[in-house]
C-alpha positions in Angstrom: 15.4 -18.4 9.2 11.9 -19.3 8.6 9.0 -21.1 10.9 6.0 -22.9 9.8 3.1 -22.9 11.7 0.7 -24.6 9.3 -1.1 -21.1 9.0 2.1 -18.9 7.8 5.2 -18.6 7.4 7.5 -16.4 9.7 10.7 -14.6 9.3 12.8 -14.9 12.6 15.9 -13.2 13.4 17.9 -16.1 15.1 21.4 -14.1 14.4 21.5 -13.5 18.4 21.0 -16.7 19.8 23.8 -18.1 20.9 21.6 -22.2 21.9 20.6 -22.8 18.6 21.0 -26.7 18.4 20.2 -29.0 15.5 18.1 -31.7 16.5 19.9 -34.2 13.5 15.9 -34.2 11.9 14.2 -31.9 8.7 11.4 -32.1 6.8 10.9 -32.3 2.9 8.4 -29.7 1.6 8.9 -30.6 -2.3 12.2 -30.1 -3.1 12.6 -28.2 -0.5 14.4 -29.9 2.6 13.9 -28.3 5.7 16.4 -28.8 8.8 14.8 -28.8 12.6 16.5 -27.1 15.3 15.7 -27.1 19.0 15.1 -23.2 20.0 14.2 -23.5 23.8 17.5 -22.3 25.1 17.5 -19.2 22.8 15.7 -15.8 24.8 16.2 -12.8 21.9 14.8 -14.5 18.8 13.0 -11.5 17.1 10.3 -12.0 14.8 9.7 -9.8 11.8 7.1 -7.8 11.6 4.3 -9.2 9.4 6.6 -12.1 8.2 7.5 -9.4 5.3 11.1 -8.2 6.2 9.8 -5.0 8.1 10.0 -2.3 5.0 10.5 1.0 6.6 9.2 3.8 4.3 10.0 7.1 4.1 7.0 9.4 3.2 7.9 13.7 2.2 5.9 16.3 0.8 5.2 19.7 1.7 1.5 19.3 1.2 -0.1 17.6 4.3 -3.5 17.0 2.1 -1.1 14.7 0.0 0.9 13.2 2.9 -2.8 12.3 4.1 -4.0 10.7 0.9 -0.5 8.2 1.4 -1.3 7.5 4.6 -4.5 6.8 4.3 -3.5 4.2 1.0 -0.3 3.0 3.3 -2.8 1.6 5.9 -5.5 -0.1 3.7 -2.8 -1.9 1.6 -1.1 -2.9 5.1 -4.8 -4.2 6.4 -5.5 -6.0 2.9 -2.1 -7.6 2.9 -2.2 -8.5 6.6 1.5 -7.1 6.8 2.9 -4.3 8.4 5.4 -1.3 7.1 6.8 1.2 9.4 7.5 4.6 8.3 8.2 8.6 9.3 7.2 11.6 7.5 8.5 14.5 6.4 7.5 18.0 5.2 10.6 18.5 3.9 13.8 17.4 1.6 16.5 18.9 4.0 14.5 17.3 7.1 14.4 14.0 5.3 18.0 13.9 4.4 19.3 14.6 8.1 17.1 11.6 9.2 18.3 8.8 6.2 21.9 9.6 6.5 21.4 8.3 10.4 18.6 5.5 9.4 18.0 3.2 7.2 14.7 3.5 4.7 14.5 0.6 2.6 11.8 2.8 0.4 11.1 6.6 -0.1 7.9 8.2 -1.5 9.2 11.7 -2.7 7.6 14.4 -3.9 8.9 15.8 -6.5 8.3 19.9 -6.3 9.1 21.0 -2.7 10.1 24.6 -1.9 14.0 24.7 -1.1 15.5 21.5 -1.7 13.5 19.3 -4.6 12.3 15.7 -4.1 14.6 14.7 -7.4 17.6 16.8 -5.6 17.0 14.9 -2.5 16.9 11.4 -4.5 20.5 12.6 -6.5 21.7 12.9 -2.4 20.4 9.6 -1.3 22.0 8.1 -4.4 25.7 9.1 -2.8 25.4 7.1 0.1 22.2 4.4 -0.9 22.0 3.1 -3.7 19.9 -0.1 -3.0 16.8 1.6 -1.7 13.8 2.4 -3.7 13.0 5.5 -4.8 9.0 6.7 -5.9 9.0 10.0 -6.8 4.8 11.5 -6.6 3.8 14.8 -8.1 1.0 16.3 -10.1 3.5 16.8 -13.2 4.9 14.1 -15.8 7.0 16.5 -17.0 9.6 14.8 -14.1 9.4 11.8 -15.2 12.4 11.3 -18.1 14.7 13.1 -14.8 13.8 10.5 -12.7 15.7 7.5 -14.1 19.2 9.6 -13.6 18.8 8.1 -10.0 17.3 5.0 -11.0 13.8 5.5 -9.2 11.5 2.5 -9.1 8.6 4.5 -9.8 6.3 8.0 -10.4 3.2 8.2 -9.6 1.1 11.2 -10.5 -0.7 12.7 -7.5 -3.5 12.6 -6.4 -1.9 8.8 -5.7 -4.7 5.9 -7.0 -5.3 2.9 -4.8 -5.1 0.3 -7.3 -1.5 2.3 -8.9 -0.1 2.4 -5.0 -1.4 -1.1 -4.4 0.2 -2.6 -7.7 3.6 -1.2 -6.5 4.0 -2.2 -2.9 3.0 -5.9 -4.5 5.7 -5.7 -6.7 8.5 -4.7 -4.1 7.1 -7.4 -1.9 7.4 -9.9 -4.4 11.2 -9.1 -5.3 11.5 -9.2 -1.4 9.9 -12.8 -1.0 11.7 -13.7 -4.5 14.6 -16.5 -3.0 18.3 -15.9 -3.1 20.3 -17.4 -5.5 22.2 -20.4 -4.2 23.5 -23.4 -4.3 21.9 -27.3 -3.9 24.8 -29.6 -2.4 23.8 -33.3 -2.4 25.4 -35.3 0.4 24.6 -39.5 0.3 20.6 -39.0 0.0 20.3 -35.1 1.5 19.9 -32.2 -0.9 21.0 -29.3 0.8 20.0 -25.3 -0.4 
């Protein structure tokens, strides 16, 4: 469900509230009909973080200079965007894979030469039981990059990681995020319903 405030638009989680009441009323924005619905007996509406769907990242390499560089990237794009990602980071593949078989990581910046277990082995593993996240592999070497599309990564970016490269990204995954479902327009007397 979405609010307008005049200023933005905001995601809400409404799925718990159990008074949601349509007031019979909407509003026409284009072609776009939106309904109206009385929220004042509902207590655990959640809103999403930054109106963007809350992306939770998930940041390894064994090199904390390079983990550093990310982060640093990670919070300007979040501060130019005026949106906010949560993520965790790793130093490792094994540590990583222990943590996204028990969460959920909508996007994971791997890199791609890691003592013991490799970034690209650790994508093949996340492919077995996730295969709708995005994957960005990051590494100093193109010679990676052909391997790469055998788990169908979004991405490789050579290290050190560029501003405008990391920037360009995140924009296009927030894009196909914001991009609206397919669906279906039912007309009813006068009312065009999405």
């Amino acid at each position: 469900y979405a609010f307008y405030d005049a200023k933005r638009l905001e995601v809400l989680d409404m799925s718990k509230c159990k008074n949601l009441k349509n007031v019979g009323a909407a509003i026409t924005l284009g072609d776009l009909r939106l309904k109206l619905w009385d929220m004042s007996g509902c207590d655990k509406i959640e809103k999403k973080a930054g109106g963007c769907g809350d992306m939770y990242l998930a940041l390894c390499d064994d090199q904390r200079q390079e983990l550093d560089v990310l982060l640093n990237l990670l919070e300007r794009w979040q501060e130019s965007r005026h949106t906010v990602l949560r993520y965790k980071e790793f130093d490792s593949a094994d540590v990583l894979l222990d943590a996204a078989r028990k969460e959920h990581f909508d996007l994971y910046f791997l890199d791609v030469l890691m003592p013991g277990l490799t970034g690209m082995d650790a994508a093949r593993e996340i492919r077995e039981f996730d295969a709708a996240a995005h994957i960005v592999f990051l590494t100093s070497s193109p010679g990676f990059a052909y391997e790469s599309y055998g788990v169908k990564a979004l991405d490789y970016l050579l290290k050190p990681v560029q501003e405008n490269t990391l920037f360009t990204l995140l924009d296009r995954i927030l894009m196909a995020e914001h991009q609206p479902e397919e669906g279906m327009t039912i007309k009813c007397g006068a009312t065009l319903t999405r």
